[in-house]
ZAKOLKE-737582 format. One record per residue (C-alpha): x, y negated, z; residue number from 0. Coordinates in Angstrom, 1 decimal, m for minus. Each point is the difference from the previous one (the first is absolute). Example, Ala and Ser with C-alpha at 12.3 -4.5 7.8 and 13.67 -1.06 7.14 Angstrom:
residues 2
+--------+--------+--------+-----+
!     c1 !     c2 !     c3 !   n !
+--------+--------+--------+-----+
!   12.3 !    4.5 !    7.8 !   0 !
!    1.4 !   m3.4 !   m0.7 !   1 !
+--------+--------+--------+-----+
END
This chain:
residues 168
+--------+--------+--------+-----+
!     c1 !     c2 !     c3 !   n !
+--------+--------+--------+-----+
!    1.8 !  101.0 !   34.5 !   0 !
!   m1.2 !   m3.3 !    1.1 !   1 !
!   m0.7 !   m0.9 !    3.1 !   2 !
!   m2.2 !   m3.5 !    0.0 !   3 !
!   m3.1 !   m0.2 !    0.8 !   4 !
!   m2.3 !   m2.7 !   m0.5 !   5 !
!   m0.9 !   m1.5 !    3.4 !   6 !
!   m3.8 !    1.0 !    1.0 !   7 !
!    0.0 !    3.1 !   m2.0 !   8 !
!   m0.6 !    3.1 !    1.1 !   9 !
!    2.4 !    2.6 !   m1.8 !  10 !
!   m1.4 !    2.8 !   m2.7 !  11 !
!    0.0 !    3.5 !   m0.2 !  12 !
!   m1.4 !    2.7 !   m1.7 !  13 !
!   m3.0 !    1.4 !    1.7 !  14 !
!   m0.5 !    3.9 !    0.6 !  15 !
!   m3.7 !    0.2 !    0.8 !  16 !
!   m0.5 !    3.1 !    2.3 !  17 !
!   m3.4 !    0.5 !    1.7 !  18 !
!    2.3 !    1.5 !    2.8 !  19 !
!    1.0 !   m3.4 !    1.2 !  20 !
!   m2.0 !   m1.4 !    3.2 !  21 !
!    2.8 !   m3.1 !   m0.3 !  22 !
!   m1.9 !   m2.8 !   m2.0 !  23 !
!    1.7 !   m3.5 !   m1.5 !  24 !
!    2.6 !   m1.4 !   m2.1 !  25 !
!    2.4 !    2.4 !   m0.8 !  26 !
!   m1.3 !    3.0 !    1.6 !  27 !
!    1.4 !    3.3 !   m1.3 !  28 !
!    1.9 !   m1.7 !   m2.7 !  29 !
!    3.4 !    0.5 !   m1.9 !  30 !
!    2.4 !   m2.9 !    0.1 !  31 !
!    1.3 !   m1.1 !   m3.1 !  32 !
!    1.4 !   m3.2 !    1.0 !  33 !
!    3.3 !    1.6 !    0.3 !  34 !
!    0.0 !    1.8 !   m3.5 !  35 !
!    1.5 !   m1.4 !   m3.4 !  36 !
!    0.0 !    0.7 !   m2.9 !  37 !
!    3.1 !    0.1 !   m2.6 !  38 !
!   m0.1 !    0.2 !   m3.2 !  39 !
!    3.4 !    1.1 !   m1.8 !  40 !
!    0.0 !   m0.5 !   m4.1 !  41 !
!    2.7 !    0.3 !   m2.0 !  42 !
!    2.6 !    0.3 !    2.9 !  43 !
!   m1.8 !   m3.0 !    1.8 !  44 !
!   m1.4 !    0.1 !    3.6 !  45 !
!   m2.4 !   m2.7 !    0.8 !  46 !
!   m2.8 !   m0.1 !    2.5 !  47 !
!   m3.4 !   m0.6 !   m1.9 !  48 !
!   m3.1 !    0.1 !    2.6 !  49 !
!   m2.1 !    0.4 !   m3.1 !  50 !
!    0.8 !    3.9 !    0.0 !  51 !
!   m2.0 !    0.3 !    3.6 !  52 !
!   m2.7 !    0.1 !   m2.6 !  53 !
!    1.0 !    1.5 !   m3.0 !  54 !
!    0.9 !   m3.1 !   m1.1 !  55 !
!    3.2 !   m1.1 !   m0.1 !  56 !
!    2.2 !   m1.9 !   m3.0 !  57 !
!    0.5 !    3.2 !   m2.2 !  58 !
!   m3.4 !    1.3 !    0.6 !  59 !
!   m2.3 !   m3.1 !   m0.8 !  60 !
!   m1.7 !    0.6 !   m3.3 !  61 !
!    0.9 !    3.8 !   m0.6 !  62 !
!   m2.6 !    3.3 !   m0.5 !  63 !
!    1.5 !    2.2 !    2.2 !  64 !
!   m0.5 !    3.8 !   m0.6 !  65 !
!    0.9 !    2.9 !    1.8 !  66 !
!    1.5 !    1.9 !   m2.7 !  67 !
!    3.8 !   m0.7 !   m0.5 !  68 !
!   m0.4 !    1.4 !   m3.8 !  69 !
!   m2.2 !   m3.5 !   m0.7 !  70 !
!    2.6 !   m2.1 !    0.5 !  71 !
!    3.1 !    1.3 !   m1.7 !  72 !
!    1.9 !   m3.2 !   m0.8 !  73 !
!   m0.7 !   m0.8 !    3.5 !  74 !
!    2.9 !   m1.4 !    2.3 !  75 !
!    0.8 !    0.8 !    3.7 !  76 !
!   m1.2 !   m2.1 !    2.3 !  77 !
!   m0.1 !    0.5 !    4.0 !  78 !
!   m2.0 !   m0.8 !    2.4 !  79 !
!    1.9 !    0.3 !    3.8 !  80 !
!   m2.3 !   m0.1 !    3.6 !  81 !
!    2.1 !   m1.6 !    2.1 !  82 !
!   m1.4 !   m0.1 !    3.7 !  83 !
!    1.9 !   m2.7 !    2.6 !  84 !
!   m0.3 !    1.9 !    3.8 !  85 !
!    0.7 !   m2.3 !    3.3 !  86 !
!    1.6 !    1.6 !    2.5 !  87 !
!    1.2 !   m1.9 !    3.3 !  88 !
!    3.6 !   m0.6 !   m1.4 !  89 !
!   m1.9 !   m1.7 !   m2.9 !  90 !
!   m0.8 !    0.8 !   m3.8 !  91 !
!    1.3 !    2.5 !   m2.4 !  92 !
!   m1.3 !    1.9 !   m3.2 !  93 !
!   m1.8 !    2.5 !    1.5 !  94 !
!   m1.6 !    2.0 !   m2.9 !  95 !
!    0.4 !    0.8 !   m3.5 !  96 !
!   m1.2 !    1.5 !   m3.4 !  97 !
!    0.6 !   m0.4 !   m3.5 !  98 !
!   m2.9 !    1.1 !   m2.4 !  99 !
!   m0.1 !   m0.3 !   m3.7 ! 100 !
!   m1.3 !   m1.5 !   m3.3 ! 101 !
!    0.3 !   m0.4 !   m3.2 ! 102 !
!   m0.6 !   m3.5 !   m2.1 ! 103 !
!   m0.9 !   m0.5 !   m3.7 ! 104 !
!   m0.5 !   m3.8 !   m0.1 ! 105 !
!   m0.2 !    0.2 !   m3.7 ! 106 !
!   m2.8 !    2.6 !   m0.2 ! 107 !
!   m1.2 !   m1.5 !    3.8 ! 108 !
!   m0.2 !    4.0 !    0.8 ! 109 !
!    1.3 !    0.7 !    3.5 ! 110 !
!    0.4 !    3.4 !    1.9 ! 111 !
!   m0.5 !    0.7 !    3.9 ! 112 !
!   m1.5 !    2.3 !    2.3 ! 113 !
!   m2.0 !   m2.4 !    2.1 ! 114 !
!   m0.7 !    2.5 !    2.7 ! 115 !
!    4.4 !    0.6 !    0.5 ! 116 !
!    0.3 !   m3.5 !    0.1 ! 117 !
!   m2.7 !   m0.3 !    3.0 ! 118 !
!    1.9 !    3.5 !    1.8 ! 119 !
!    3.3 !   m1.8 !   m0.4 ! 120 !
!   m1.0 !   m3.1 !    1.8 ! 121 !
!   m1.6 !    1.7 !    2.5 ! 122 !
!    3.3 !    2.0 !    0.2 ! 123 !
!    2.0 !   m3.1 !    0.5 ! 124 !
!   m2.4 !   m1.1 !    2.7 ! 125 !
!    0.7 !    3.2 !    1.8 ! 126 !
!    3.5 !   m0.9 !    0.2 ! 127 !
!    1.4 !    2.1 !   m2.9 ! 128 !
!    2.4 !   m0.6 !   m2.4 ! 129 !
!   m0.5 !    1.9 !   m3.7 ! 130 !
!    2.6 !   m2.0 !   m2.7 ! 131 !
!    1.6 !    3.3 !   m1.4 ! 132 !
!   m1.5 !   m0.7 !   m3.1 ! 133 !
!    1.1 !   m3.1 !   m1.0 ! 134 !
!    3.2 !   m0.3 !   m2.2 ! 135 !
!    3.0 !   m1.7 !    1.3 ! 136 !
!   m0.5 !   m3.6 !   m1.3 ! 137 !
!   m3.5 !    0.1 !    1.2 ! 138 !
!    1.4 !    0.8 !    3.2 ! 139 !
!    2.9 !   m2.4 !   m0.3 ! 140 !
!   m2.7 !   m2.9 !   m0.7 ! 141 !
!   m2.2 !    1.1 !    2.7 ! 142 !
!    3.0 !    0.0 !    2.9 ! 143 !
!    1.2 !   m3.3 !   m1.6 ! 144 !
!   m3.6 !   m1.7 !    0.7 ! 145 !
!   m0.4 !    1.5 !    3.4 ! 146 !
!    3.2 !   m1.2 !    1.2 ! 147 !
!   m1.0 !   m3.6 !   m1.6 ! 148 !
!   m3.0 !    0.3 !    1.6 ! 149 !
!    1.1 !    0.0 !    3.5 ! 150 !
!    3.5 !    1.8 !    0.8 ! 151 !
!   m0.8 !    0.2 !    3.4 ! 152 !
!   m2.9 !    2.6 !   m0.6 ! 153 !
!    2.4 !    1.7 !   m2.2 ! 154 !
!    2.3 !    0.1 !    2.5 ! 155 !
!   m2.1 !    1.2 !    2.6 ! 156 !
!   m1.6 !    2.7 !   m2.5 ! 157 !
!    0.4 !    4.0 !    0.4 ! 158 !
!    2.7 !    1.5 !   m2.0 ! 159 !
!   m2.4 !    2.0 !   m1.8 ! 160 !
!   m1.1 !   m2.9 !   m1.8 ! 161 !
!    3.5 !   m1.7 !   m1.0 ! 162 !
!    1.2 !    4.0 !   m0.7 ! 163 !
!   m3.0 !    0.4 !   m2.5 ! 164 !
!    0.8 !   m3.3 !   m1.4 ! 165 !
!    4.1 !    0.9 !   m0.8 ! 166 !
!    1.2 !    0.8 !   m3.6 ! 167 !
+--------+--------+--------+-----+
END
């Protein structure tokens, strides 16, 4: 959710390559990512950890993740929350969101996550959509309680979708 950039650099995005294109140079037919973030909320604790962009974040560092949920059984609940920032010409607000899910064995270092839901739901978020259904309240309580930390005035200024998905 940050906004600096360090002077002389160009900014990055991910790059669809499409032999449809004719447009060449930096940046051509690319997603934007600089306004996505990633939040990681453990144990009823929201923070942002930039880590998670790339599947690596605090609580995923060191762990053999599989995509059965039976091989991690004493695993806990850990989410992982797309948050996307839109500008509009009033100014910022929390324009996107989606919750996905994991589960955590530090013990074992066993893990559980569908990769390929975690990439849908960002791309989700970026599209402006906001999927937190599934998260329970204190996850959602934490999540709200760092947004609004974060920068009220996006909060403020975000669609009642968001702060509706985000009550009790």
């Amino acid at each position: 959710m940050s906004e600096n950039q360090p002077d002389g650099k160009k900014q990055i995005a991910l790059n669809i390559v499409s032999g449809k294109s004719k447009h060449k140079g930096f940046g051509a037919g690319s997603i934007d990512l600089n306004s996505m973030s990633p939040v990681i909320i453990d144990q009823g604790e929201a923070k942002i950890d930039i880590g998670a962009m790339h599947a690596k974040s605090k609580v995923e560092r060191g762990i053999k993740f599989s995509t059965n949920k039976e091989d991690v059984p004493n695993g806990r609940q850990v989410w992982l929350v797309w948050v996307a920032v839109d500008r509009t010409p009033e100014g910022r607000m929390y324009g996107g969101a989606t919750a996905c899910e994991m589960l955590i064995d530090d013990e074992a270092k066993r893990g559980w996550k569908i990769l390929a839901d975690h990439v849908n739901r960002m791309d989700y978020a970026l599209k402006r959509r906001f999927m937190l259904e599934d998260l329970g309240s204190e996850d959602k309580a934490a999540l709200k309680s760092l947004l609004i930390s974060h920068n009220e005035e996006w909060w403020d200024a975000s669609p009642e979708e968001l702060k509706q998905a985000l009550e009790g």
